[in-house]
C-alpha positions in Angstrom: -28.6 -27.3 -96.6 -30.8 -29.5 -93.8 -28.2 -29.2 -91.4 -28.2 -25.2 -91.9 -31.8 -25.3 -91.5 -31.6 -27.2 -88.6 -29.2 -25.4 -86.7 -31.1 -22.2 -87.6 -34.2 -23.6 -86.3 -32.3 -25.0 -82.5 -30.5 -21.7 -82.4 -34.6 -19.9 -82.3 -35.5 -18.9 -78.5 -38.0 -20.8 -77.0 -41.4 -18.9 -77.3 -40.6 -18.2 -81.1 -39.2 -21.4 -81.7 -42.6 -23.3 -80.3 -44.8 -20.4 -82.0 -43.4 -21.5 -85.6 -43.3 -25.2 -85.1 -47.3 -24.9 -84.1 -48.1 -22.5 -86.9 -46.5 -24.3 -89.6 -47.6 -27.8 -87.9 -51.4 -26.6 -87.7 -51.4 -25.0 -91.1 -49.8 -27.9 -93.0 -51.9 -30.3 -91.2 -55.3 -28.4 -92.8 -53.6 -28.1 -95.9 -53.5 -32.2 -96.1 -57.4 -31.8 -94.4 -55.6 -33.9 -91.2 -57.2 -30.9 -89.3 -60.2 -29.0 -90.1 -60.4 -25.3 -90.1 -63.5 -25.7 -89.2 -62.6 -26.7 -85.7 -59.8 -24.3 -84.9 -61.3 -20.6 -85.9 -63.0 -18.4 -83.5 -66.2 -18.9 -82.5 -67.3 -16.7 -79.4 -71.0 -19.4 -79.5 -68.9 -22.0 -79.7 -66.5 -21.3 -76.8 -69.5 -20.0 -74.2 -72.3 -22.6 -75.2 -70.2 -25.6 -76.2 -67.0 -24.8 -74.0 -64.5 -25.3 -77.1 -62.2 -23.1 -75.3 -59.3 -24.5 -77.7 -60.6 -21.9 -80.3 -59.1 -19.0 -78.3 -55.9 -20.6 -79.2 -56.0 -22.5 -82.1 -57.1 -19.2 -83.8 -53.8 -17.9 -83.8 -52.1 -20.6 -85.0 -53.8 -21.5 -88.4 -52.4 -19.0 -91.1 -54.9 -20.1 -94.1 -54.2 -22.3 -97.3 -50.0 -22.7 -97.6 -49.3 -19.6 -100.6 -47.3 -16.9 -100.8 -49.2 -15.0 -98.2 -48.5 -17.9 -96.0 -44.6 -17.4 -96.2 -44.5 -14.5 -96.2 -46.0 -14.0 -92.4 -43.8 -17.3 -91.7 -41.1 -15.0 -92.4 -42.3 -12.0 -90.5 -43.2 -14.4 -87.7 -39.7 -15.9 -87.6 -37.8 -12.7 -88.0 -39.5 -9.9 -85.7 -40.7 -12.7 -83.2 -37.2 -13.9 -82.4 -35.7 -10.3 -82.8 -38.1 -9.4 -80.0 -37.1 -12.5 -77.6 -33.6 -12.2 -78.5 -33.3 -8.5 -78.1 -36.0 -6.5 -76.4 -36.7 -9.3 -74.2 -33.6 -10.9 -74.1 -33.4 -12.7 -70.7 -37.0 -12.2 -69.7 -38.9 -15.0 -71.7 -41.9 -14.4 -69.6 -42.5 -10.7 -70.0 -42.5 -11.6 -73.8 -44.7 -14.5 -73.7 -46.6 -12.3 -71.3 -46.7 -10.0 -74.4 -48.2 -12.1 -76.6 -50.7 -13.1 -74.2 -51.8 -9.6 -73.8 -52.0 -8.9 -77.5 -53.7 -12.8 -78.0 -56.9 -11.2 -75.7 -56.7 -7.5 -77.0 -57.3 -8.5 -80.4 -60.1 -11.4 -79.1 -61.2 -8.6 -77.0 -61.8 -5.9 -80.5 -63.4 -8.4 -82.5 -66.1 -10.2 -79.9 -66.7 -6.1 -79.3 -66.9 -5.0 -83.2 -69.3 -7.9 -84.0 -71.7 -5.7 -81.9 -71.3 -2.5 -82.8 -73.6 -1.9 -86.1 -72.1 -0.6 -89.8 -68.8 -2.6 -89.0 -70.3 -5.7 -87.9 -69.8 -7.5 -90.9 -66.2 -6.7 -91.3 -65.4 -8.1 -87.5 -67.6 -11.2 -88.2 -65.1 -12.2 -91.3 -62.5 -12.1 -89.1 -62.1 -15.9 -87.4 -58.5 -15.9 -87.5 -56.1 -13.8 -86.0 -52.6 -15.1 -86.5 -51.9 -12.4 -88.9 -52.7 -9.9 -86.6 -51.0 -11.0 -83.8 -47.9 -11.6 -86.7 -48.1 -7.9 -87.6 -48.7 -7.0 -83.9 -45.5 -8.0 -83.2 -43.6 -6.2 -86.0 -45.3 -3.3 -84.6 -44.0 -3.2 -81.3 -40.3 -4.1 -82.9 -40.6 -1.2 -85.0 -41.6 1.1 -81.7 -38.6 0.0 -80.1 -36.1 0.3 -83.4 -37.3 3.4 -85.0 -34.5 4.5 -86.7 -32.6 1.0 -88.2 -33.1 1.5 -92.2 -34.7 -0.9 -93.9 -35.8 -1.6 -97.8 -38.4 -2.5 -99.0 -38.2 -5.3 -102.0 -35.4 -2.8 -103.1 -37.7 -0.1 -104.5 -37.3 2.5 -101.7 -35.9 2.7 -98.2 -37.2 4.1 -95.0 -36.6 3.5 -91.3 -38.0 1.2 -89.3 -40.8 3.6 -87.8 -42.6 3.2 -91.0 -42.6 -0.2 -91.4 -46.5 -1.3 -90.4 -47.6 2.0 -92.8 -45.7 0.1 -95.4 -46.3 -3.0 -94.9 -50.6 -1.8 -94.4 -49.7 -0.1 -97.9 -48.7 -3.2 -99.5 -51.6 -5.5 -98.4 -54.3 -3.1 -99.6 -52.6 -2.8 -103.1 -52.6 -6.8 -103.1 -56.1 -6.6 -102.1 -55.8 -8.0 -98.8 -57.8 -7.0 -95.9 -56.7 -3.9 -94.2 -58.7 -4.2 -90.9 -56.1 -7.8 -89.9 -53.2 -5.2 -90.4 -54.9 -2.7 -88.5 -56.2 -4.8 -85.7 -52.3 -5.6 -85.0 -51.4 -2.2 -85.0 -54.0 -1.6 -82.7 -52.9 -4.2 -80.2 -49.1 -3.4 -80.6 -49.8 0.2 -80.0 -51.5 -0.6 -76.8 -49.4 -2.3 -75.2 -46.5 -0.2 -76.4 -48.1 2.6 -74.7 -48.9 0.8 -71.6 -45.2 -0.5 -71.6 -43.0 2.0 -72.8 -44.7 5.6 -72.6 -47.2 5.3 -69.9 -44.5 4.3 -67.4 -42.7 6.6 -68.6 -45.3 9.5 -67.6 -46.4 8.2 -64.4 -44.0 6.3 -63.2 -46.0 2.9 -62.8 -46.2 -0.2 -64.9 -49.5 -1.8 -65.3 -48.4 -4.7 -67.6 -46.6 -6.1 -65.1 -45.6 -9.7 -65.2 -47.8 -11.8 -63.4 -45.9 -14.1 -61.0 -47.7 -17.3 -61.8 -46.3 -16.5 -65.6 -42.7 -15.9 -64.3 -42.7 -19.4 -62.3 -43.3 -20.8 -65.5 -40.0 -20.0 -67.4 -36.9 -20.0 -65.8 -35.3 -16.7 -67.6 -31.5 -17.0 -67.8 -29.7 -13.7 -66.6 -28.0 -11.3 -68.6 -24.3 -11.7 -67.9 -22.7 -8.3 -69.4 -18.9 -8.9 -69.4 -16.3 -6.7 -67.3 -13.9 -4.9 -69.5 -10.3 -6.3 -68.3 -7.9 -4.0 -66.1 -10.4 -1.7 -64.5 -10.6 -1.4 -60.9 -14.0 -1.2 -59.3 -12.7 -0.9 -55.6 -10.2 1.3 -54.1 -6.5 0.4 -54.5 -4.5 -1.4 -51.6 -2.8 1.1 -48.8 0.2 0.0 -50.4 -0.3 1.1 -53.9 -1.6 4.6 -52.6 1.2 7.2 -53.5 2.5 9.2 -50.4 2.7 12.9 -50.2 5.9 13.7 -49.3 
């Protein structure tokens, strides 16, 4: 059984691999009070006045007291994080890491802005984590890019894949959970779907293009697609050209 585990966990790509190990790391080490939440949540006062800049980080990585809640986005973190890097992104570790970066200040972005903005003030101020959102953000985008794989859900009904943040939404407000972390996510996975998928689609131009100083920084592998056997892809010799007689 531990050496299934650990092959599963060597066989993760890089970016979802090293998400997981720091998520489960950080959140176990507040669970045993090693680390204090206290230090890691986001704190726009903190980061300007004090220059904690760690918190725009260390926000995403702690994923509350270790319950069902807690593995449940481990799984969802581990699934539709390495589905994305292996599939969608497979070869091109920096666009995706690039991805998450772009959700990571999308969603800092919505909440340093909804603190602000009266009548919902209250709702953005309970929000000093974002791991969740950045979890569901990512399930999003998967589902943009799959919409018609079927899927179940806990066995009681089936849908496809387009649904799956409306179902998932669904289930957290029945479990009393708040809705505005699910919706943040789908916020942020919906822009940068958009911007990545549709808008260049329209126009013709990508704005969320890589960065090169991201691309120095991971060596992406390419994508070798195999040659099926016995097809030519250059004329035939002189010799093997039949003559008219």
């Amino acid at each position: 059984m531990a050496q299934a585990v650990e092959e599963w966990y060597k066989q993760m790509p890089i970016i979802t691999r090293s998400y997981l190990t720091a998520a489960i790391i950080t959140t176990i080490g507040c669970s045993l009070e090693i680390i204090s939440p206290h230090n890691l949540y986001l704190n726009p006062k903190f980061v300007v006045e004090q220059y904690q800049v760690w918190r725009l980080v260390t926000n995403f990585l702690y994923f509350r007291k270790m319950d069902l809640d807690f593995l449940f986005h481990m799984f969802f973190l581990a699934r539709y994080c390495k589905l994305l890097e292996e599939n969608s992104f497979r070869g091109r570790t920096a666009d995706f890491f690039y991805m998450l970066l772009f959700g990571a200040t999308v969603l800092t972005g919505i909440v340093l802005v909804g603190v602000m903005i009266p009548y919902v003030s209250e709702s953005f101020a309970k929000i000093i984590f974002l791991s969740n959102s950045l979890t569901f953000m990512m399930v999003y985008v998967w589902s943009k890019q799959n919409p018609f794989i079927h899927m179940s859900f806990l066995g009681l009904f089936t849908f496809t894949a387009a649904y799956l943040p409306w179902v998932l939404l669904g289930f957290s407000v029945l479990v009393g959970a708040s809705a505005w972390v699910d919706l943040l996510g789908m916020i942020a996975g919906h822009a940068y779907y958009f911007l990545e998928d549709v808008y260049p689609r329209m126009t013709g131009r990508r704005p969320l293009r890589t960065p090169a100083v991201i691309k120095a920084l991971f060596a992406d592998e390419p994508v070798v697609v195999a040659r099926p056997a016995n097809v030519r892809f250059a004329a035939p010799p002189v010799d093997e050209v039949p003559q008219n007689q």
